[in-house]
PDB file of N, CA, C and O in Angstrom:
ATOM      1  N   UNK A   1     116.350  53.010-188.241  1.00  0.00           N
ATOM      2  CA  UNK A   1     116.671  53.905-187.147  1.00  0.00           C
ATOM      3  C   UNK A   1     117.472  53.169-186.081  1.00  0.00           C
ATOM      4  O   UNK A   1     117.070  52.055-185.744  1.00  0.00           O
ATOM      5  N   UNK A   2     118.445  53.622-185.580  1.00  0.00           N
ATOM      6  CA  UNK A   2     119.306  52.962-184.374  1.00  0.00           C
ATOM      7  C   UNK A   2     118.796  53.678-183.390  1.00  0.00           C
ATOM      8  O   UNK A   2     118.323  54.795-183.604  1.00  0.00           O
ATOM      9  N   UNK A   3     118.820  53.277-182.515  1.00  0.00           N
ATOM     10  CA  UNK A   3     118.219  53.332-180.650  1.00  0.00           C
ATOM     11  C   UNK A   3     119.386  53.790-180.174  1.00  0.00           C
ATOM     12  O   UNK A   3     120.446  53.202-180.387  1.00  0.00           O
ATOM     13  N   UNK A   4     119.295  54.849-179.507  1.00  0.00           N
ATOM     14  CA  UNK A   4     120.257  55.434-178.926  1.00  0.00           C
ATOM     15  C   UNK A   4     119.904  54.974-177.361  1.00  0.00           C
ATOM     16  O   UNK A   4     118.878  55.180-176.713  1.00  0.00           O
ATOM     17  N   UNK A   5     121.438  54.101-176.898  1.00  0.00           N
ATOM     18  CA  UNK A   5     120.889  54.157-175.233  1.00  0.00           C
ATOM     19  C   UNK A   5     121.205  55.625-174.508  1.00  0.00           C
ATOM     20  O   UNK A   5     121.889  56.550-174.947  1.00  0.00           O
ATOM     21  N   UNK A   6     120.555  55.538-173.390  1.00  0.00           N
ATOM     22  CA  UNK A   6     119.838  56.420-172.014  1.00  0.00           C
ATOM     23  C   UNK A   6     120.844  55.774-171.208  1.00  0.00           C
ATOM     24  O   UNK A   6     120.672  54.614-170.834  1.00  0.00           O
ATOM     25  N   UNK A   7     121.988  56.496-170.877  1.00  0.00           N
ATOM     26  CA  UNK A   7     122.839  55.931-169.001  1.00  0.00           C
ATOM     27  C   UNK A   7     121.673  55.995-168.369  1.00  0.00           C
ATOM     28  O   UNK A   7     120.584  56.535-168.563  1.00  0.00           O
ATOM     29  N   UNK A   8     122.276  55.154-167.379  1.00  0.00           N
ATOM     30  CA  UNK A   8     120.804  54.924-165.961  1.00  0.00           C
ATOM     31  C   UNK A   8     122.014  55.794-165.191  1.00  0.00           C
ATOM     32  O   UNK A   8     123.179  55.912-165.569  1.00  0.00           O
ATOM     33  N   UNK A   9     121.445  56.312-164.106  1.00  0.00           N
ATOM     34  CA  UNK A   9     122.005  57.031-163.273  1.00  0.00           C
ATOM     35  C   UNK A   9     121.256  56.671-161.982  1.00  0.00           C
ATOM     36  O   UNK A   9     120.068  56.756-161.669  1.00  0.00           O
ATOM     37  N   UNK A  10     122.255  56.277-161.397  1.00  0.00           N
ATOM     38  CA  UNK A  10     121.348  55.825-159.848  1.00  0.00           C
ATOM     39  C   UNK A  10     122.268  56.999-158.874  1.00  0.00           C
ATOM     40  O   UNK A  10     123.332  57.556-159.144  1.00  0.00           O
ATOM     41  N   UNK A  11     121.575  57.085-157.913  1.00  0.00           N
ATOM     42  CA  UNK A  11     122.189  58.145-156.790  1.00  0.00           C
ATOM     43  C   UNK A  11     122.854  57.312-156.172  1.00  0.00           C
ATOM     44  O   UNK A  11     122.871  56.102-156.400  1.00  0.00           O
ATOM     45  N   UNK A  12     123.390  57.829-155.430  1.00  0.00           N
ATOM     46  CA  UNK A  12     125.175  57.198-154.585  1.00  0.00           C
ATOM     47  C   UNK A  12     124.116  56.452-153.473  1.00  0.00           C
ATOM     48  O   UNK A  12     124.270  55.250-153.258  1.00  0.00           O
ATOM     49  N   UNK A  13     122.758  57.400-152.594  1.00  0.00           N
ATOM     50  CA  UNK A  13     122.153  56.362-151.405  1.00  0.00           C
ATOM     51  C   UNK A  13     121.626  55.301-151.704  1.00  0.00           C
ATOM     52  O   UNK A  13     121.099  54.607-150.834  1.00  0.00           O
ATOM     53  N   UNK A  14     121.651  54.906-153.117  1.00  0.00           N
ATOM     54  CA  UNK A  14     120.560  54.014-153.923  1.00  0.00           C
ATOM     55  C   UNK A  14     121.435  52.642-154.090  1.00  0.00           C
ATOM     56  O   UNK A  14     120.932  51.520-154.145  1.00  0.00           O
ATOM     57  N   UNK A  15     122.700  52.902-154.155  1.00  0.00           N
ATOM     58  CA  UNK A  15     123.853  52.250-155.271  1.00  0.00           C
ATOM     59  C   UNK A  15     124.067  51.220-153.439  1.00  0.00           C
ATOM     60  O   UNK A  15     123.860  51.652-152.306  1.00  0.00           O
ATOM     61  N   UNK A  16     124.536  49.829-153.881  1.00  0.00           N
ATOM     62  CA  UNK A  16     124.813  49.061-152.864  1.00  0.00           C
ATOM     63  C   UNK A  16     125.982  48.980-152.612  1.00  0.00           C
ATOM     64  O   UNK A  16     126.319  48.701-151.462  1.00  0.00           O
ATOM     65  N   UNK A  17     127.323  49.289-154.014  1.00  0.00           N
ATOM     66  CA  UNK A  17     128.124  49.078-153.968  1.00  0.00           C
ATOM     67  C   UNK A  17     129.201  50.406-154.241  1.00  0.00           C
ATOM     68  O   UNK A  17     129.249  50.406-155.471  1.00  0.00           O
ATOM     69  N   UNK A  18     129.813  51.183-153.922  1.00  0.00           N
ATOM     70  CA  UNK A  18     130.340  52.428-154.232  1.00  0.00           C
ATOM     71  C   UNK A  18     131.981  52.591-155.124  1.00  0.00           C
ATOM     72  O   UNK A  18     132.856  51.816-154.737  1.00  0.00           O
ATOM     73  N   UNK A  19     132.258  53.337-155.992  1.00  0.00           N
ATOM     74  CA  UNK A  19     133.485  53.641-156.189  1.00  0.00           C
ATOM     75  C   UNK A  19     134.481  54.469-155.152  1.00  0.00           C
ATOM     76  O   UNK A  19     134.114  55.421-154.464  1.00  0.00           O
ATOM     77  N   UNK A  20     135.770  53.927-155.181  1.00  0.00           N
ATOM     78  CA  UNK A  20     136.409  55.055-154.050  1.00  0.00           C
ATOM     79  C   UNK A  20     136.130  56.725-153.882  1.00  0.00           C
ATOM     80  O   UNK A  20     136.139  57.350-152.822  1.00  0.00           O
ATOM     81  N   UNK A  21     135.960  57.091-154.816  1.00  0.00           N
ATOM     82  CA  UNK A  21     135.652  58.595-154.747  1.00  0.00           C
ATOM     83  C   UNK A  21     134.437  58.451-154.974  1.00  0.00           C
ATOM     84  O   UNK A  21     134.120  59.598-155.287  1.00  0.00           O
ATOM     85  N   UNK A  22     133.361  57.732-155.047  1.00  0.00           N
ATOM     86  CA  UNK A  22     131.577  58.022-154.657  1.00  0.00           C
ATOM     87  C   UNK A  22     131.997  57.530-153.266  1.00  0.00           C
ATOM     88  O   UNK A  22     131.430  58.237-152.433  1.00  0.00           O
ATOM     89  N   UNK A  23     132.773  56.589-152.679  1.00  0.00           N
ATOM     90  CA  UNK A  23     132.492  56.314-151.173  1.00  0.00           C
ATOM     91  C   UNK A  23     133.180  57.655-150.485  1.00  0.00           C
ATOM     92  O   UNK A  23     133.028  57.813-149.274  1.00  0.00           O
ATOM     93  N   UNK A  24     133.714  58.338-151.028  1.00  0.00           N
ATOM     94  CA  UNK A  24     134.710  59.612-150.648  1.00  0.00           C
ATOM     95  C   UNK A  24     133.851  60.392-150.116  1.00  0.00           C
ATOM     96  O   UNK A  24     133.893  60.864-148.979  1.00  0.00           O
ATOM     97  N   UNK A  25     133.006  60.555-150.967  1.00  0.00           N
ATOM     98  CA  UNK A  25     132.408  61.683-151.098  1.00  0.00           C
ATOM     99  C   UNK A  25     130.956  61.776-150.262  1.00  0.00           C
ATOM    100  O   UNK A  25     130.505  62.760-149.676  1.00  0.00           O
ATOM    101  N   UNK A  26     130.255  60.183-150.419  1.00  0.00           N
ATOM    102  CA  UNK A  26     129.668  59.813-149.559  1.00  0.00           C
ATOM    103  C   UNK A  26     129.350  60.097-147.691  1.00  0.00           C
ATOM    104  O   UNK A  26     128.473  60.345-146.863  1.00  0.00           O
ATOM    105  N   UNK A  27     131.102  59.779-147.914  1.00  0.00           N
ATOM    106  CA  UNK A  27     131.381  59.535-146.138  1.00  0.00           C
ATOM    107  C   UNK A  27     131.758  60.750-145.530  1.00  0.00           C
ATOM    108  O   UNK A  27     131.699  61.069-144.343  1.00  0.00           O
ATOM    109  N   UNK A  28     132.397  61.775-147.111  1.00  0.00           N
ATOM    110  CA  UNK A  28     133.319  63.168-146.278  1.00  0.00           C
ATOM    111  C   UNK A  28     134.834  62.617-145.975  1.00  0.00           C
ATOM    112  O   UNK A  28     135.680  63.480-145.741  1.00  0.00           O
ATOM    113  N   UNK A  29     135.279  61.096-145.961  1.00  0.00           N
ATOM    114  CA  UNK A  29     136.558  60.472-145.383  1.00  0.00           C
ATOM    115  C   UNK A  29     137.226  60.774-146.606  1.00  0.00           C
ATOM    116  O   UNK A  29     136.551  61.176-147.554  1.00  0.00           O
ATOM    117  N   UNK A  30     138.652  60.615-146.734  1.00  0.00           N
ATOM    118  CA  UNK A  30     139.494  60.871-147.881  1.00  0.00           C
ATOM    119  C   UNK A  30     139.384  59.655-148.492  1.00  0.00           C
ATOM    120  O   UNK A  30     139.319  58.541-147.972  1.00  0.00           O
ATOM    121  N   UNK A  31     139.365  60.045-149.922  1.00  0.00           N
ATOM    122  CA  UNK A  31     140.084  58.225-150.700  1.00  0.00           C
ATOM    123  C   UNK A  31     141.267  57.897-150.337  1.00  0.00           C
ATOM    124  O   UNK A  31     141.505  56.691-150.395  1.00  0.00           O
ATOM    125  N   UNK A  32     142.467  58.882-149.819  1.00  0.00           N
ATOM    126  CA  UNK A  32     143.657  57.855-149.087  1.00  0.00           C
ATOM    127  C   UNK A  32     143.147  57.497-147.929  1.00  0.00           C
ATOM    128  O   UNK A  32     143.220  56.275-148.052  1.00  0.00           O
ATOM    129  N   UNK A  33     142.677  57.682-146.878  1.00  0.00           N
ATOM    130  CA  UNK A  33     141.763  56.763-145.552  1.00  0.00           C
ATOM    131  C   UNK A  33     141.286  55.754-145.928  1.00  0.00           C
ATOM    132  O   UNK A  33     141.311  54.707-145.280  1.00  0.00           O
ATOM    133  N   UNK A  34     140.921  55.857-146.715  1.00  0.00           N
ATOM    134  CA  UNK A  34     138.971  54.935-147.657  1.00  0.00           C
ATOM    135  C   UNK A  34     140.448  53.756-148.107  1.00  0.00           C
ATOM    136  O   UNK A  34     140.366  52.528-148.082  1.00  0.00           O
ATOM    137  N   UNK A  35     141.492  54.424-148.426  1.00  0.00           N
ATOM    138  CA  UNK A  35     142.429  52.921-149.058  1.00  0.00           C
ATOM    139  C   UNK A  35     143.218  52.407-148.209  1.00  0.00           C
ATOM    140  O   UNK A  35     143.796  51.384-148.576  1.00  0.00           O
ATOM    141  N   UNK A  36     143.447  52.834-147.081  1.00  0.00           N
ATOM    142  CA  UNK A  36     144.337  52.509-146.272  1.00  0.00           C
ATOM    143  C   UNK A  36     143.248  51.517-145.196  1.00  0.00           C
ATOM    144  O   UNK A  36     143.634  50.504-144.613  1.00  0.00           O
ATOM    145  N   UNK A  37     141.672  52.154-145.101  1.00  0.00           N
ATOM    146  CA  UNK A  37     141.285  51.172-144.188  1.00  0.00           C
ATOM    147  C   UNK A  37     140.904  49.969-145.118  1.00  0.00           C
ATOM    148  O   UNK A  37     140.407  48.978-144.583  1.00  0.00           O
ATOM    149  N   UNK A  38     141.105  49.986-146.485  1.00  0.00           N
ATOM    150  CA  UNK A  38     140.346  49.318-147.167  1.00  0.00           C
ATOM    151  C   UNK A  38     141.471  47.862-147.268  1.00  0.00           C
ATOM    152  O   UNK A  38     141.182  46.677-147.436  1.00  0.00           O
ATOM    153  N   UNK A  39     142.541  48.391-147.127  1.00  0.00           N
ATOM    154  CA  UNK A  39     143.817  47.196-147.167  1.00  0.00           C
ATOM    155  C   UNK A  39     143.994  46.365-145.718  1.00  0.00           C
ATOM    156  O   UNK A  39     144.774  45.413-145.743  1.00  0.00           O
ATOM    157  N   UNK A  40     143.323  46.671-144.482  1.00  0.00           N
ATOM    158  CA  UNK A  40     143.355  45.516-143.361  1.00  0.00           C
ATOM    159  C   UNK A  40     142.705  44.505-143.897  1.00  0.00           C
ATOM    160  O   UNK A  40     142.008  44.535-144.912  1.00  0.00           O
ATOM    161  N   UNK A  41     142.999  43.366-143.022  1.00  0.00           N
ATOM    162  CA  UNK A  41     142.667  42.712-142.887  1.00  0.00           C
ATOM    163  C   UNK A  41     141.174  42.490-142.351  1.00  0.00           C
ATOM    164  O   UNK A  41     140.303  41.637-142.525  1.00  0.00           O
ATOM    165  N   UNK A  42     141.275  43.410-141.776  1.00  0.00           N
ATOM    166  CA  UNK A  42     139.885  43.148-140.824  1.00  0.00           C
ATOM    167  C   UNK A  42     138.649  43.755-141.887  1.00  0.00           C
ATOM    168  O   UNK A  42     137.518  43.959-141.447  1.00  0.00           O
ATOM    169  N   UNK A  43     138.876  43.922-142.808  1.00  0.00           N
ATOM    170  CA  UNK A  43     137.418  45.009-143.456  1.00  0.00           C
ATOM    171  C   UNK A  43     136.852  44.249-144.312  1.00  0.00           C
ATOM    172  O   UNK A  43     137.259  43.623-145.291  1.00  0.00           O
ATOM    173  N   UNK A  44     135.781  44.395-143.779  1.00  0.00           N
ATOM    174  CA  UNK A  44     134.777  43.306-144.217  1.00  0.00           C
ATOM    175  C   UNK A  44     133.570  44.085-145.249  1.00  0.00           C
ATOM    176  O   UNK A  44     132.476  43.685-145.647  1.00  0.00           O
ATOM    177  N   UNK A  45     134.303  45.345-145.466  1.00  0.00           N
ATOM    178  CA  UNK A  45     133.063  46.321-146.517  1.00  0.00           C
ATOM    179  C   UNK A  45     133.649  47.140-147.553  1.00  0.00           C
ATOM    180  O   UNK A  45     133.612  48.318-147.909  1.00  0.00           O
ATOM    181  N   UNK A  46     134.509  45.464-148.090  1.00  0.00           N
ATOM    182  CA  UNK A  46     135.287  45.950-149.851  1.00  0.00           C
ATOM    183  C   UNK A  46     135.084  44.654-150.473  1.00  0.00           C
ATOM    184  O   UNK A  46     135.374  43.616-149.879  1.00  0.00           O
ATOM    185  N   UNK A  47     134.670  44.669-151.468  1.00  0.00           N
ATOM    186  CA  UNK A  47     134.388  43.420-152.632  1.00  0.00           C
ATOM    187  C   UNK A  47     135.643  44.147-153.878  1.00  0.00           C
ATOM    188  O   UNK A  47     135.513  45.184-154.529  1.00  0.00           O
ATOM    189  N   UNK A  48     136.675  43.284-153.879  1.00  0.00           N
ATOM    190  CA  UNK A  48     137.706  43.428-154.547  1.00  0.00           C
ATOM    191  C   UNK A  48     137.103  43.049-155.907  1.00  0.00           C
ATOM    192  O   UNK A  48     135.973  42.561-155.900  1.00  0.00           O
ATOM    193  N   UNK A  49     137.707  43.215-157.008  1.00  0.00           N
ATOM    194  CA  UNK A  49     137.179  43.331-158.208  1.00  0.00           C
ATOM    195  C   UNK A  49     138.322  43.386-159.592  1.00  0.00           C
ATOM    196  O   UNK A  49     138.179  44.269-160.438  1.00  0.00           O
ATOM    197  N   UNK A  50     139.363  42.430-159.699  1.00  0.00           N
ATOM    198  CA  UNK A  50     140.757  42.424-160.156  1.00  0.00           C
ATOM    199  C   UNK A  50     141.295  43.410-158.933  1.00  0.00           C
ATOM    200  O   UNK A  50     141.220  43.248-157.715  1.00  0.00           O
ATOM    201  N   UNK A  51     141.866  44.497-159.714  1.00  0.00           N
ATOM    202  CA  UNK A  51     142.674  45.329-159.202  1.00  0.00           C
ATOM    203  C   UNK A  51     141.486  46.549-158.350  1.00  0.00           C
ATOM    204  O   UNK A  51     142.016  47.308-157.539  1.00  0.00           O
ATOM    205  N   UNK A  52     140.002  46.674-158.564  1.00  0.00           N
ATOM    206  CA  UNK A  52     139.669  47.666-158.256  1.00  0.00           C
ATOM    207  C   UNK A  52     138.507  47.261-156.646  1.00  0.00           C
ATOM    208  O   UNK A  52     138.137  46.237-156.072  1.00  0.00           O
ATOM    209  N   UNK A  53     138.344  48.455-156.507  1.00  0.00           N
ATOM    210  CA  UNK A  53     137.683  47.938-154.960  1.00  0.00           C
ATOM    211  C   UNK A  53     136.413  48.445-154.800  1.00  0.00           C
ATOM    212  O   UNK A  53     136.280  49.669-154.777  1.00  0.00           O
ATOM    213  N   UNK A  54     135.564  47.805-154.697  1.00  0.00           N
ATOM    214  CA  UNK A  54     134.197  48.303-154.080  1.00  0.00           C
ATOM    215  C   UNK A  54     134.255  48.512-153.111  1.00  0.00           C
ATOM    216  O   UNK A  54     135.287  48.091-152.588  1.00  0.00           O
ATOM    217  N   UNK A  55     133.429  49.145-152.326  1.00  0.00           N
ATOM    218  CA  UNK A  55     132.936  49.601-150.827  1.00  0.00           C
ATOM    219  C   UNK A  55     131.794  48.957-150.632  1.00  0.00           C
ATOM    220  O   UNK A  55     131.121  49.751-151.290  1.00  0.00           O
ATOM    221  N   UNK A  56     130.947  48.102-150.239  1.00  0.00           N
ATOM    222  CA  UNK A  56     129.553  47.591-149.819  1.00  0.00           C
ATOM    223  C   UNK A  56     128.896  49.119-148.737  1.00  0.00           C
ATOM    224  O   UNK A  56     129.075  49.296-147.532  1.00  0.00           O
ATOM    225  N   UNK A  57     128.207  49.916-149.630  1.00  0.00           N
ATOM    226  CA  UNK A  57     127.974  50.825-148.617  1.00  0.00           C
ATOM    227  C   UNK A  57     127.194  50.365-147.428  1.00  0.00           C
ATOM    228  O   UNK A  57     127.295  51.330-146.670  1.00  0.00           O
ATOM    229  N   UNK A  58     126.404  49.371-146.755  1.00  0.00           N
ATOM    230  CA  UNK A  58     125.752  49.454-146.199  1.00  0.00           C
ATOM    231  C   UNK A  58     126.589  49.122-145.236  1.00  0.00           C
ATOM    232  O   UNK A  58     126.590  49.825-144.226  1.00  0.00           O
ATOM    233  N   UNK A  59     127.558  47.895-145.332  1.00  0.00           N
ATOM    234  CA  UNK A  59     128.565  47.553-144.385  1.00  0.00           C
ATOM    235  C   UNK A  59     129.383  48.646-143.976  1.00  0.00           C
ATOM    236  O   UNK A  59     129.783  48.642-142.811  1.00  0.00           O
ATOM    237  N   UNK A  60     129.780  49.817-144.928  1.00  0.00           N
ATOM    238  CA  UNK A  60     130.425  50.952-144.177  1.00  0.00           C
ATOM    239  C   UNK A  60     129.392  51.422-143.805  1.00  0.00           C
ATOM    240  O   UNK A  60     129.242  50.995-142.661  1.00  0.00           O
ATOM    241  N   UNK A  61     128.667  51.975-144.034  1.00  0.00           N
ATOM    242  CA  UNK A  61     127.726  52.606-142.851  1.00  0.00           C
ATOM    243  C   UNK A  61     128.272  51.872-141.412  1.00  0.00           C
ATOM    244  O   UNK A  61     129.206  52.334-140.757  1.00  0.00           O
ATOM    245  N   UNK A  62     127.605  50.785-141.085  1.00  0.00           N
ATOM    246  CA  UNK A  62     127.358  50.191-140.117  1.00  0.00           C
ATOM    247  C   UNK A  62     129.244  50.009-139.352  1.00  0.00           C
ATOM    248  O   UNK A  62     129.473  49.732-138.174  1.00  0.00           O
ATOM    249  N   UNK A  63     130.080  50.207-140.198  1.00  0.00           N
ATOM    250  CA  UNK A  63     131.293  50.288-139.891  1.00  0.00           C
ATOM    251  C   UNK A  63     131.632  51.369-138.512  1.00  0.00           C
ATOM    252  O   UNK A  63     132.126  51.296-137.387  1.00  0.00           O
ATOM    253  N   UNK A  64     130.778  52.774-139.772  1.00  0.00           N
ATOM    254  CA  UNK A  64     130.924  54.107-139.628  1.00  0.00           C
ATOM    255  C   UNK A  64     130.377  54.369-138.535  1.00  0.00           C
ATOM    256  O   UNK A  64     130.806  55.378-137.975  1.00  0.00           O
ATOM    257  N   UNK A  65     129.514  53.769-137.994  1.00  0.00           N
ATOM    258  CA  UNK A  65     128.285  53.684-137.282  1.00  0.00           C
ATOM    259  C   UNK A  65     128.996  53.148-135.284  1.00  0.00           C
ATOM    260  O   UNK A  65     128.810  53.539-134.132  1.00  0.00           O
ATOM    261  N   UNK A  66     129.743  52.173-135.936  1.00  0.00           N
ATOM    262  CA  UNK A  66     130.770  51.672-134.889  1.00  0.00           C
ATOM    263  C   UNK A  66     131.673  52.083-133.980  1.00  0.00           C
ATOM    264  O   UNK A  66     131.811  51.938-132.766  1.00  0.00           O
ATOM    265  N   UNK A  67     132.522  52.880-135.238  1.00  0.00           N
ATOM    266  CA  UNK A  67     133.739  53.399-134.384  1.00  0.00           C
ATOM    267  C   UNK A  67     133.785  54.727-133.871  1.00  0.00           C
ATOM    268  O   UNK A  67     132.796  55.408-134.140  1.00  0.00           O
ATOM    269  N   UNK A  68     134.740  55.300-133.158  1.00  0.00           N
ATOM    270  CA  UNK A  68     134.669  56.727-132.760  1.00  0.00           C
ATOM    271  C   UNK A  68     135.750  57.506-133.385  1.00  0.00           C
ATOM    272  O   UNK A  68     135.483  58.672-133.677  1.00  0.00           O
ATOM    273  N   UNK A  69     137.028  57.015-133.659  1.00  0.00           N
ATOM    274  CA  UNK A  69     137.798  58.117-134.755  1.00  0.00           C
ATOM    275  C   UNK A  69     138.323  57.034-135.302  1.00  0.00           C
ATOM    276  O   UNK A  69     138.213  55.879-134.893  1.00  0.00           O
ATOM    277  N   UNK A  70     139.161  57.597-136.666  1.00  0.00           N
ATOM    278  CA  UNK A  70     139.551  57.073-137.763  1.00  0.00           C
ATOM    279  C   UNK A  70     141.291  57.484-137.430  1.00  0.00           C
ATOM    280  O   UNK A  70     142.164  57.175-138.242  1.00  0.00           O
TER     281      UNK A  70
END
């Protein structure tokens, strides 16, 4: 008999690290915002990954948490 795997499915508040469209969707912000703030210099709540980008959600929170408009 072969074992069929089970995906794990974690919820987006659970997950530490987000895809652009789970952080999208997350925040309500657009994925073009989400990429444009994601390319300063100053952002300290993306773990690059080759070509692709994480979001550290907790650091955006606390980003989100900061400022007053986008």
């Amino acid at each position: 008999m072969s074992k069929k795997s089970v995906p794990v499915v974690v919820p987006i508040w659970e997950k530490s690290n987000l895809t652009i469209d789970e952080a999208a969707a997350y925040t309500n912000i657009g994925a073009n915002k989400l990429r444009e703030l994601s390319e300063r210099d100053s952002c300290d709540f993306v773990i690059w990954v080759g070509n692709k980008r994480l979001f550290r959600r907790k650091k955006l929170d606390d980003y989100l948490d900061k400022i007053k408009s986008l």
